[in-house]
C-alpha positions in Angstrom: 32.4 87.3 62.6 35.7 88.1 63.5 37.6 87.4 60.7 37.0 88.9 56.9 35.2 86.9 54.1 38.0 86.0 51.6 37.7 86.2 47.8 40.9 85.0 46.0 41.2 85.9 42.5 43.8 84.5 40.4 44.3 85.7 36.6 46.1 83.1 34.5 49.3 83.9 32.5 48.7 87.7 33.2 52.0 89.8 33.8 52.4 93.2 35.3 52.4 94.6 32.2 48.8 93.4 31.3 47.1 94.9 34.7 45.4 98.3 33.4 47.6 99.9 36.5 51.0 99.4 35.1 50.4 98.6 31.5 50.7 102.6 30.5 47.3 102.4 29.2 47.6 99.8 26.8 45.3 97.8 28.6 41.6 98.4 29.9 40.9 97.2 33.0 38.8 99.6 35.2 37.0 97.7 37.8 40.6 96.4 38.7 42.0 99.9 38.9 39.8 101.2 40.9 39.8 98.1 43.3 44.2 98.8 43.2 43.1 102.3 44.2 41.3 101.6 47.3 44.1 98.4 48.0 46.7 97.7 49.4 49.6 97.0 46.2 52.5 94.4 46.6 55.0 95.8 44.3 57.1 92.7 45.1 55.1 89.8 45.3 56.1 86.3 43.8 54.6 83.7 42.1 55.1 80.4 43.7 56.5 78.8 40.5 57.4 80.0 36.9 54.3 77.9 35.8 50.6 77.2 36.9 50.1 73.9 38.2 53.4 74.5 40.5 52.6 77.7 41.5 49.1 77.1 42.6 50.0 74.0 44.8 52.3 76.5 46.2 48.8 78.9 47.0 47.4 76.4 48.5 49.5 74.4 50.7 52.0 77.2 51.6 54.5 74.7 50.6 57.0 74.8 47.9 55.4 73.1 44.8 58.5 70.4 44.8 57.3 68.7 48.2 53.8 68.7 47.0 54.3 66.6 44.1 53.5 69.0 41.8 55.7 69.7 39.6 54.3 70.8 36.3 50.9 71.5 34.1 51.4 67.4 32.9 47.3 66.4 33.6 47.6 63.2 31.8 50.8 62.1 33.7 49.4 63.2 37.2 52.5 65.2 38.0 49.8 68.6 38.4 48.7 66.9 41.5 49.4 67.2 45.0 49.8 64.2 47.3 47.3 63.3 49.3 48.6 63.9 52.4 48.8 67.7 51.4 46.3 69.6 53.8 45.2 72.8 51.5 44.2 76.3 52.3 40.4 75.4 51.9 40.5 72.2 53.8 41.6 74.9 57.2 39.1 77.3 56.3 36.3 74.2 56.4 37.0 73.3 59.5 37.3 76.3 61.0 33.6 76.5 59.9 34.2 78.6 56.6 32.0 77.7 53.3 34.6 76.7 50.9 34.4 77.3 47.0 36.6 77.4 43.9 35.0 78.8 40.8 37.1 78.6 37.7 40.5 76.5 37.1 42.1 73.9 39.5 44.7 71.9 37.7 46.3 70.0 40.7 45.2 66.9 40.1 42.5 65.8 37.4 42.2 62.3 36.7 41.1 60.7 40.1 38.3 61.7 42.1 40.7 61.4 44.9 42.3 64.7 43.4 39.2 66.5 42.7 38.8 69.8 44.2 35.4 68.7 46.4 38.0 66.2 47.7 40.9 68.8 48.9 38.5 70.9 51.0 35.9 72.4 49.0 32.6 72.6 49.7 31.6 73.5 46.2 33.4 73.8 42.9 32.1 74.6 39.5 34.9 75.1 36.6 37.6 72.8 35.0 39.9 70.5 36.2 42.5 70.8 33.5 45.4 73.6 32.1 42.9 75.2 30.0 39.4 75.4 28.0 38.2 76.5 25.1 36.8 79.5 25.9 33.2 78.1 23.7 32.9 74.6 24.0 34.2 74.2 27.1 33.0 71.5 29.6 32.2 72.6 33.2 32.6 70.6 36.1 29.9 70.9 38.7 30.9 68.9 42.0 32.0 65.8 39.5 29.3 66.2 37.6 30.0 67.3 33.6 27.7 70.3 31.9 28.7 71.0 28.4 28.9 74.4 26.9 26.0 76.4 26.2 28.2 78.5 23.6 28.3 81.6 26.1 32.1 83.1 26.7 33.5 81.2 29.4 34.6 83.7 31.7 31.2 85.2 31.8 30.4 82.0 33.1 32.8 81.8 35.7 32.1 85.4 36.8 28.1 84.2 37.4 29.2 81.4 39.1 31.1 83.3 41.4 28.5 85.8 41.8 26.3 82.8 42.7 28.0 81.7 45.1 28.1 84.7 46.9 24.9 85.8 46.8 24.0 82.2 48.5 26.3 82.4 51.2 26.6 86.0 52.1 25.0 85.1 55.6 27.8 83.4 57.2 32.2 83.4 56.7 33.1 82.1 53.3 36.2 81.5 51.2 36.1 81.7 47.5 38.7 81.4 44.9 38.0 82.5 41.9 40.5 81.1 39.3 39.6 82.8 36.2 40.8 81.2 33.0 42.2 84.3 31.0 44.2 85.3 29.7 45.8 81.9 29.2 45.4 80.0 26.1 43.7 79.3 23.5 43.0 83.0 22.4 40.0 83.4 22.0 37.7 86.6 22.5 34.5 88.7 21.6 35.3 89.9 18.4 33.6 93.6 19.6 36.2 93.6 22.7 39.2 92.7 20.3 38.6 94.9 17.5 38.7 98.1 19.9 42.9 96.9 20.4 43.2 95.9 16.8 42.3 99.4 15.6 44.5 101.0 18.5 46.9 99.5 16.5 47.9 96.0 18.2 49.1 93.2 16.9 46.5 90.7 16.3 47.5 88.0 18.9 48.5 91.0 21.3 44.8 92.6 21.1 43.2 89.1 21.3 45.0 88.6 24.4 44.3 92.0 25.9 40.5 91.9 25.2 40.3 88.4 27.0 41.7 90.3 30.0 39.2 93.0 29.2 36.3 90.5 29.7 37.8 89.3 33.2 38.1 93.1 34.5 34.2 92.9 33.5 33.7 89.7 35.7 35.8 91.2 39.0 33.5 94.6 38.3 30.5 91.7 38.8 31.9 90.0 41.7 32.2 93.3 43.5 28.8 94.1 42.9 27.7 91.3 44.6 29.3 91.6 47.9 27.8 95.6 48.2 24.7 94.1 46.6 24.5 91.4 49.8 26.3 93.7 52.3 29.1 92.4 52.9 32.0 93.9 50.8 33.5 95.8 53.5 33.6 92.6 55.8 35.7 91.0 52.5 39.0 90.7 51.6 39.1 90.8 48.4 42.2 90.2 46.6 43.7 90.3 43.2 46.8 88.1 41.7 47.9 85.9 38.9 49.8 82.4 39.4 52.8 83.3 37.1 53.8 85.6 34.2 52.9 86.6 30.5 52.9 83.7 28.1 55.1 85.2 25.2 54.4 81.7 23.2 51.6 79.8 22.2 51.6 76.5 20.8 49.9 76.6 17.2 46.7 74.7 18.0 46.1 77.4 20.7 46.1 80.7 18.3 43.7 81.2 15.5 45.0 80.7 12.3 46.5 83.8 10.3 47.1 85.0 14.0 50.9 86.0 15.1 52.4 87.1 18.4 55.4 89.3 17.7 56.5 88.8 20.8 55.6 93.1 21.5 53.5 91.8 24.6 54.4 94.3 27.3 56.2 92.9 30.8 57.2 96.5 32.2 60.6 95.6 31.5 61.5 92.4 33.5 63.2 90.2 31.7 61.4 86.4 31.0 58.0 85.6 30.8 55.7 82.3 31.8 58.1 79.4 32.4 61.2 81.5 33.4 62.5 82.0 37.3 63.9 85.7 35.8 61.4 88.0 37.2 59.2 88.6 34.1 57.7 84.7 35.1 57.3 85.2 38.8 56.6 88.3 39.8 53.0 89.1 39.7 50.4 91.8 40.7 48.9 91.2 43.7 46.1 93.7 45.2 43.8 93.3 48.7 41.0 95.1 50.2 39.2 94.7 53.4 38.0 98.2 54.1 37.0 97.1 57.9 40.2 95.3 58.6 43.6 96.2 56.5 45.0 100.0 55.4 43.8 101.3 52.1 45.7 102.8 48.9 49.0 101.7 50.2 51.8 100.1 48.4 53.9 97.6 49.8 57.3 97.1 48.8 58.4 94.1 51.2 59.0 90.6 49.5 55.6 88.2 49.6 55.6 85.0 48.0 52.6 83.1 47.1 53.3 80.4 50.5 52.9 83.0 52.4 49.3 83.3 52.1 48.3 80.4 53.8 49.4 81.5 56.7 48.7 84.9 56.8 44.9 84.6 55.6 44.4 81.6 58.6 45.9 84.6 60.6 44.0 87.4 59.6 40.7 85.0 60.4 41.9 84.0 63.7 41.9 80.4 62.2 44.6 77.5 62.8 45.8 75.6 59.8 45.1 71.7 60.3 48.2 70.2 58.1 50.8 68.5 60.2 53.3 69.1 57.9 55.3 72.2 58.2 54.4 75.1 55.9 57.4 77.3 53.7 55.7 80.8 54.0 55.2 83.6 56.6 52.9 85.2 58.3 53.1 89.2 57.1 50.0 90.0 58.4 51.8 92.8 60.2 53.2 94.0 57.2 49.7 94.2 55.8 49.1 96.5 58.2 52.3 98.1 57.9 54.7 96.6 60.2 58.0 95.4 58.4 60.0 92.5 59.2 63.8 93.2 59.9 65.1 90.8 57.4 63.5 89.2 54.0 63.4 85.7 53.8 64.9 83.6 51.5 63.1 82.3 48.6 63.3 79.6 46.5 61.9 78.6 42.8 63.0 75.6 40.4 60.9 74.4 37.2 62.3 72.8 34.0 59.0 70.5 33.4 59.2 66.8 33.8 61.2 65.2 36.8 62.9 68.5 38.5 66.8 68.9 37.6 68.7 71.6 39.7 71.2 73.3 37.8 67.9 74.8 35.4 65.7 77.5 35.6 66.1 77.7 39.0 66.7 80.7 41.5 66.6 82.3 44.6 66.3 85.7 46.6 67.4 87.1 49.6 67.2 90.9 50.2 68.2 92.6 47.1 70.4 90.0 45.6 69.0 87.5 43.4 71.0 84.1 42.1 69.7 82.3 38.7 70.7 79.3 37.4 69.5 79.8 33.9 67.3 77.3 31.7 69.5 75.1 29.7 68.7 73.6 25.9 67.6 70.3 27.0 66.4 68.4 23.6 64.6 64.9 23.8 67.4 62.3 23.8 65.7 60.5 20.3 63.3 60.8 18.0 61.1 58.5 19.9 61.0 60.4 22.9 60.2 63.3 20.9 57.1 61.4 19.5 56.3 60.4 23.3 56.3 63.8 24.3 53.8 65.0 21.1 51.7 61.6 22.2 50.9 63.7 25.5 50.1 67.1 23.7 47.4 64.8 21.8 46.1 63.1 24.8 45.9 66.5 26.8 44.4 68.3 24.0 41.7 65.2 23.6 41.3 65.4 27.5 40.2 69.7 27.6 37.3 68.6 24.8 36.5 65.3 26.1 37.4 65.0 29.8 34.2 62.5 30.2 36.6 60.1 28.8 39.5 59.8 30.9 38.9 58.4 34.1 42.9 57.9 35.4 46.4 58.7 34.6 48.5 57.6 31.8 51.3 55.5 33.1 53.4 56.2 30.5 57.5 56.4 30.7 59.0 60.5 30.8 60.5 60.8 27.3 64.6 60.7 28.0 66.6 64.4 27.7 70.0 65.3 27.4 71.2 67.7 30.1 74.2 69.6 29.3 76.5 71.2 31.6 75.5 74.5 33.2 76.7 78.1 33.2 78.2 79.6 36.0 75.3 81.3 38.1 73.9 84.6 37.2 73.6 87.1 40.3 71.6 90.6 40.3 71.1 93.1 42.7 67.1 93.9 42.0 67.0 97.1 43.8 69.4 98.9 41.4 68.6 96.4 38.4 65.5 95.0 38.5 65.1 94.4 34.8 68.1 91.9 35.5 70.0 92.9 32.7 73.9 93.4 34.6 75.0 89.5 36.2 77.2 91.0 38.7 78.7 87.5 40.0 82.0 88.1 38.9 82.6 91.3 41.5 80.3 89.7 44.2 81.6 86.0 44.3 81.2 85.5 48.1 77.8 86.1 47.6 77.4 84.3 44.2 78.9 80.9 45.9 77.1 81.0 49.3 73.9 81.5 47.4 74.4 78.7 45.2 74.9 76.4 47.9 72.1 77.7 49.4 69.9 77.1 46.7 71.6 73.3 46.2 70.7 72.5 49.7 67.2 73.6 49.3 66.5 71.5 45.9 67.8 68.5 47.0 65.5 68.6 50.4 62.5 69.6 49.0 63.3 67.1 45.8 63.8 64.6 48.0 60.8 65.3 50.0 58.7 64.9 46.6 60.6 61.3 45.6 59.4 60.0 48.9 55.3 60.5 48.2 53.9 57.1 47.7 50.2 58.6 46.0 
């Protein structure tokens, strides 16, 4: 085998400040600290979107989310799915003779079978199709087929199932994603994990939130077992990420009652969180190992955005990706192994939920300088649009518990918004502020216009792109 094994682990709604490595020892996670110490570390690696469904299309397309249809975490309404002409990360590996799996959560696309992750390239899949699970009674999806809970923790589950996986196909070239479900909603923990934060003297939601992440550092310490257990962890890259930032808010069904989030979650000082395009929702750990095959305990300070990976792991493999359609990211195997490119590219991110609107929560990078388009107050346009919108919160909440009973998407209208008039764009210069706490667009407006337009010419091509998918 020429090219590494690949295990792709993707935490959920876990920020910088939540990885045991940069948290300042609020948080234990040692199996991931040691795997960052023998790693290489992207200290400026992005997210493809401010939110999960987005972000992961991004992952595994190596397209901007927009063009992929998916737009935003919306299950029930189908807009977490990618089209399906969208040829996917595993659907190359396949055919370049890879064994393909996915342990954990998908959520691009779970109310067709033509969505479903067997369907998009891989060979196995055992986890949930959905946002979330309760972390009890959850329902796992085995290749289509439903198991209900047992009442074990659910990323104990996952962890086996990754470890099974594995252990079953250590003899020939795999690729696995593991997408664990912490520490993303509903919090929900071992009480013996969480009372070790509560009396060092967290808050409640905080240490609830913390020991889930606890549990996960347990599952990677499992998974890395396994490959020196079958002999092949040197042979594997084995890498290390989350799909966006910290979520600072938790709708009320989600949080146990008498539970409060203070809103002391630390984000190492970037400003935003889950949902935002500041750099507190998109930038994200990322760490990667292959001993035989990539530098070790190295950091890496160049720009890498989740497209790029799809390009760069076919690379590293010596594999071709099959999609016709032209990919957003970049090869940096090179600066894996330490080569930098001469310029950054420009990046790109845009999310406001619901049909995409360009003058929100939308950004974009090039070199140091960063231009944001912050997120407006956009309220429901009546009362009944309101109730629309709480219709879906009931029908996706019905759908995590009972998923046996939704067999298609609801085609149900988008509640109507009132958009009001944006700011003037925000720009920042990351390598002096990185905490994006000084807009300097008044003194650099050269640079504050031509981004702007930049990042106007990009929304409407890739918006376009997405109105023009006819699945």
């Amino acid at each position: 085998m020429t090219g590494p094994n690949i295990v792709l682990m993707v935490a959920d709604d876990m920020g910088y400040g939540d990885f045991g490595l940069y948290s300042e020892g609020r948080v234990h996670t040692p199996a991931l600290d040691e795997l960052a110490s023998q790693s290489l570390r992207l200290t400026q690696h992005y997210a493809g979107s401010a939110v999960c469904s987005p972000s992961r299309a991004a992952l595994l397309t190596g397209r901007y989310p927009i063009r992929t249809g998916a737009i935003t975490p919306q299950e029930v309404l189908g807009n977490d799915r990618m089209a399906l002409g969208e040829v996917t990360i595993a659907d190359s590996f396949k055919a370049a003779g890879y064994t393909t799996g996915m342990v954990g959560k998908w959520h691009n696309g779970a109310l067709d079978p033509r969505f479903h992750p067997n369907a998009r390239g891989f060979d196995e899949f055992a986890g949930f199709r959905g946002g979330w699970a309760d972390y009890y009674r959850w329902n796992l999806d085995r290749n289509g087929s439903f198991e209900k809970s047992n009442g074990r923790y659910l990323t104990d589950v996952l962890a086996d199932e990754a470890v099974g996986f594995i252990t079953r196909h250590s003899a020939h070239p795999f690729f696995l994603m593991v997408t664990w479900n912490a520490p993303h909603s509903p919090l929900q923990a071992p009480e013996e994990v969480t009372n070790k934060y509560v009396e060092a003297g967290f808050e409640p939601g905080i240490a609830l939130i913390y020991a889930m992440i606890e549990v996960m550092d347990r599952g990677v310490a499992k998974i890395r077992e396994a490959l020196r257990t079958t002999g092949v962890e040197d042979d594997t890259l084995l890498m290390f990420t989350s799909d966006n930032g910290p979520a600072f808010s938790h709708r009320s069904d989600q949080v146990p009652e008498g539970v409060s989030l203070d809103g002391s979650r630390f984000n190492c000082g970037f400003a935003g969180a889950k949902g935002s395009v500041y750099e507190g929702g998109i930038r994200v750990p990322m760490i990667a190992r292959w001993a035989n095959g990539l530098p070790q305990d190295i950091e890496i300070s160049d720009q890498i955005c989740f497209t790029d990976w799809l390009p760069t792991l076919l690379s590293l493999a010596g594999a071709d990706h099959i999609g016709e359609k032209p990919v957003d990211g970049y090869d940096v195997s090179a600066v894996l192994r330490g080569d930098s490119p001469q310029e950054p590219p420009r990046r790109f991110w845009q999310w406001n939920g619901d049909t995409p609107i360009g003058t929100t929560n939308a950004a974009m990078r090039h070199g140091d300088w960063k231009l944001v388009r912050p997120a407006l107050d956009i309220s429901y346009a009546t009362s009944t649009d309101r109730e629309l919108a709480d219709r879906y919160v009931e029908k996706d909440i019905e759908y995590k518990y009972h998923p046996e009973n939704f067999s298609e998407i609801f085609d149900w209208p988008e509640p109507k918004r009132i958009i009001p008039e944006p700011p003037p764009p925000e720009l920042y210069d990351l390598a002096v502020d990185p905490g994006e706490t000084h807009d300097v667009a008044a003194e650099n407006p050269g640079i504050a216009s031509r981004m702007l337009v930049e990042l106007e010419t990009w929304f409407e091509e890739v918006e376009a792109e997405r109105r023009a998918i006819a699945d």
